[in-house]
C-alpha positions, 0 to 999 in steps of 0.5 A: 500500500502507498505511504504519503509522501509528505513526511518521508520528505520532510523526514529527510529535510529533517535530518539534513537541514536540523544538522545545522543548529541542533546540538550534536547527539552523543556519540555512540561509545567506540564510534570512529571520528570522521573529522572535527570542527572546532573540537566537535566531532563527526563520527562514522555515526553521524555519516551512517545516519544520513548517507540513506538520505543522501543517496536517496535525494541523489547528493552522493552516489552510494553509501560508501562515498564517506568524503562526500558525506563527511565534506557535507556534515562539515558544512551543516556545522559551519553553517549552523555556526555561522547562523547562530553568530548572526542571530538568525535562529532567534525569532519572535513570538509570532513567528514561532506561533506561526511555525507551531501551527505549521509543524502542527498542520503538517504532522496532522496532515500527514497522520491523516493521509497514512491513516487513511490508507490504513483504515480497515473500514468506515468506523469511528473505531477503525479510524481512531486505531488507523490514527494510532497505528499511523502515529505509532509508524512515524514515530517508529521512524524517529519522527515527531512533532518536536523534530517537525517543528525543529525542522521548520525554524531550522529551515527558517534560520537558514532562510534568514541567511540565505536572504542575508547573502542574496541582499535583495538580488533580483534578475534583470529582464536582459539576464532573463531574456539572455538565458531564453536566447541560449537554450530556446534554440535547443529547444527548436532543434530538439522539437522543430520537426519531431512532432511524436518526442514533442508529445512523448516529452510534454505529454508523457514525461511532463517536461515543458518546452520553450518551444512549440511545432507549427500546426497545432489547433485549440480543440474542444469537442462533445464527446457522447460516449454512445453504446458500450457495445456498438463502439466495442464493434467499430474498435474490433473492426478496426483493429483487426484490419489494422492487423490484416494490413500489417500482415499483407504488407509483411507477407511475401507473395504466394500462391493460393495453394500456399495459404493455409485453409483457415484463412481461405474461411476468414473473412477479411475485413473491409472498410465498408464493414467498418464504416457501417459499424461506425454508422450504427454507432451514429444511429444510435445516438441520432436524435441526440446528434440532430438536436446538438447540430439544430441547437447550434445552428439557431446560435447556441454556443458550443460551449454551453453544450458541451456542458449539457451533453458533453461526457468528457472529464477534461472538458470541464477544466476551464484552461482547456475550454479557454485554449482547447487540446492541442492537436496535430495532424501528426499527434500520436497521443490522441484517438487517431479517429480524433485527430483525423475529425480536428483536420478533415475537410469541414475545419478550415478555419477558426470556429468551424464545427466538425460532421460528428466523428466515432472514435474509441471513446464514442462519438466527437463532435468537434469545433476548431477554435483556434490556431496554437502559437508556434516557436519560441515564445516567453510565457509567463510560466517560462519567465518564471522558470527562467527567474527561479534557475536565476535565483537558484544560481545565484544562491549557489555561487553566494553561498560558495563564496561565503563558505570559502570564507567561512571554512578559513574560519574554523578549526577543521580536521579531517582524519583521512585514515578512518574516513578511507577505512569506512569507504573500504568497509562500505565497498566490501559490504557492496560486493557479492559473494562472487567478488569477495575473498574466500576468507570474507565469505561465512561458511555454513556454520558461521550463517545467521538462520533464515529469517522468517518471511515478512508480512505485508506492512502498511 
């Protein structure tokens, strides 16, 4: 079952960002020191506990990469030094009142939402029990309330710095504009005349383009689902002769005392068998059909009835009515029927209104509403993109430059022989049985017992 997201991430940005100013835990007794800053020790410990998260959110590698993970507790310590000389851990009574009904908004929600996904069914009972078991499992996993709260004003701290560095900095509209003239060109090159990745990238993986292929139209449509059956019909159809297509264009030619006597019985499809099938689909749904074209006809917008007879979920989003689905004459990520209808003879211009289409889905009655915009254009959502990848790069360069400064500062020691004996042990324990030398693998005697098998957790 799928745990909410919320917590596992603010448990990771937990154990990152409260490293900056909480007082280090003690030591686990005999635990190895990694390095020192100002007399205060990071211990193999310390690394081990976050080196999961780091490998998750992709910082480093893998668990044996010590130096990297040594170099990042070093910086949290600096850094949470340098935060409280400055004063910005210390807040004022509304703001920790505001940080309270965050971390309390947040841990509730998160309870919630596991709890949720836990109740064994609608009962008071079971609710107050799926609380308590998601509660339990949070905190089973070092998390709290306190620690929540610990984070936020933790995050907050480093917030103040972070607009101390920055000093108000703002991107001009050149910088902006400069950095759409460097990659808007990639992106024309990548999409110009590939239609299909265009969509695959956009609308499959959710990646934006700065840049738009020509001859896209804004289409709306009534979608009227139509008989389950008869539309089952008309899809067989045309999947079998797009099979049958496929396997004469394959075939080589042969004589008929070649073929094999099924399919000299088969009846192969046709296009009139299709057509027909389409047509019995559109019969159903006549007087329907009639009504919509005799409506519009006497002036009644298309809007309002795709509202009334409309079957389609994405036609009640606003920005889709507004800007309509972008179709292509080369789009693969529509109903080809649907595609086919947005480009037939009928639609030469804006506001043209389609001869009712069958697809795989029903019956389209579509109208052209409009052209989409091609080629490079700034939109605001690019110009806010663009601004964010300005403000995220000047971070990192203001926060690099402040830690050159800073580290000078400190009394750093790394004690280079444990930390590369922790990257030797790590590496070993990555190994196989296969890659290890015959004295680091158990012999029988040596083994743990199997372990039972787990059940199934929530």
């Amino acid at each position: 079952m799928k745990t909410t997201r919320l917590l596992a991430l603010v448990m990771a940005l937990m154990m990152m960002a409260s490293l900056a100013l909480a007082e280090a835990p003690a030591a686990p007794q005999g635990s190895v020191v990694l390095a020192t800053v100002n007399g205060e020790d990071i211990t193999k410990a310390d690394a081990d506990a976050l080196i999961p998260a780091l490998v998750s959110y992709q910082f480093i590698a893998d668990a044996s990469d010590y130096k990297a993970t040594v170099d990042f507790l070093i910086r949290q310590k600096v850094l949470g030094k340098k935060i409280k000389d400055m004063g910005f851990d210390q807040f004022s009574p509304e703001e920790l009142t505001s940080f309270e009904q965050e971390a309390k908004a947040q841990w509730d929600e998160g309870i919630a939402q596991y709890a949720d996904q836990i109740q064994s069914d609608d009962s008071e009972q079971a609710k107050a029990h799926a609380l308590e078991q998601a509660e339990a499992f949070y905190k089973g996993q070092g998390m709290s309330y306190e620690k929540l709260l610990t984070t936020i004003k933790n995050m907050a701290a480093q917030d103040k710095m972070t607009e101390y560095l920055m000093a108000g900095y703002q991107p001009t509209e050149e910088e902006i504009q400069d950095v759409f003239n460097q990659v808007g060109p990639i992106y024309q090159q990548q999409y110009e005349n590939d239609v299909q990745t265009y969509e695959y990238m956009t609308q499959f993986s959710g990646q934006t383009s700065w840049y738009t292929p020509a001859g896209y139209r804004g289409i709306i449509h009534i979608l009227l689902a139509g008989d389950k059956d008869l539309v089952g019909q008309v899809r067989t159809l045309e999947a079998a002769f797009e099979e049958q297509q496929q396997a004469e264009a394959q075939e080589a030619p042969a004589s008929d005392t070649e073929q094999p006597a099924q399919d000299e019985a088969k009846e192969p499809v046709t296009l009139e068998m299709i057509q027909a099938a389409r047509q019995k689909v559109l019969d159903a749904k006549a007087d329907v059909i009639k009504e919509i074209y005799e409506r519009l006809a006497k002036g009644e917008s298309f809007e309002s009835l795709i509202a009334e007879f409309g079957e389609d979920p994405g036609m009640t989003n606003p920005d889709n009515l507004e800007k309509g689905y972008p179709v292509h004459k080369d789009s693969v990520v529509w109903d080809p029927a649907f595609v086919k209808g947005a480009f037939a003879e009928k639609m030469q211009q804006a506001g043209d209104v389609s001869d009712p289409v069958v697809g795989a889905n029903g019956i389209h009655i579509l109208k052209y509403l409009r052209d989409v915009p091609s080629g490079l254009i700034m939109t605001d959502a690019i110009h806010e993109e663009i601004t964010q990848y300005l403000i995220g790069n000047k971070q990192n360069t203001l926060y690099s430059q402040a830690f050159d400064g800073w580290l000078k500062e400190m009394d750093i020691v790394h004690h280079q022989e444990a930390i590369d004996q922790a990257i030797q042990e790590a590496a070993a324990m990555q190994q196989s049985p296969e890659e290890l030398p015959p004295e680091a693998v158990p012999s029988q005697d040596d083994q743990a017992p199997a372990a039972p098998e787990a059940s199934e957790n929530p």
